[in-house]
C-alpha positions in Angstrom: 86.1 110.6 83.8 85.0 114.0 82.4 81.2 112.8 83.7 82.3 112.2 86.9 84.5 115.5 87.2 81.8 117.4 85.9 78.9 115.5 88.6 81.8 116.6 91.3 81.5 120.1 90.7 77.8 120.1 90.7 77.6 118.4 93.8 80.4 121.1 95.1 78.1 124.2 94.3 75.3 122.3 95.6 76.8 121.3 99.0 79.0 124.4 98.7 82.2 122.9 99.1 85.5 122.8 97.4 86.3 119.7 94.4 89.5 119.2 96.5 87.9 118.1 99.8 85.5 115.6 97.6 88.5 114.5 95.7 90.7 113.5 98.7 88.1 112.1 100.1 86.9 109.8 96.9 90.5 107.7 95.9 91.5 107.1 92.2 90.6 104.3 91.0 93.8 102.6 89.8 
């Protein structure tokens, strides 16, 4: 989980956006 967070915020100051957007956008896997 800490390697996906961490991928997320590289592809958030790459695309410029915010971890939030990505994460509602990607569900939890439960």
């Amino acid at each position: 989980m800490v390697v996906k967070t961490i991928i997320l915020n590289r592809l958030c100051q790459i695309l410029n956006c915010r971890i939030k957007d990505i994460m509602e956008y990607v569900p939890d896997d439960k």
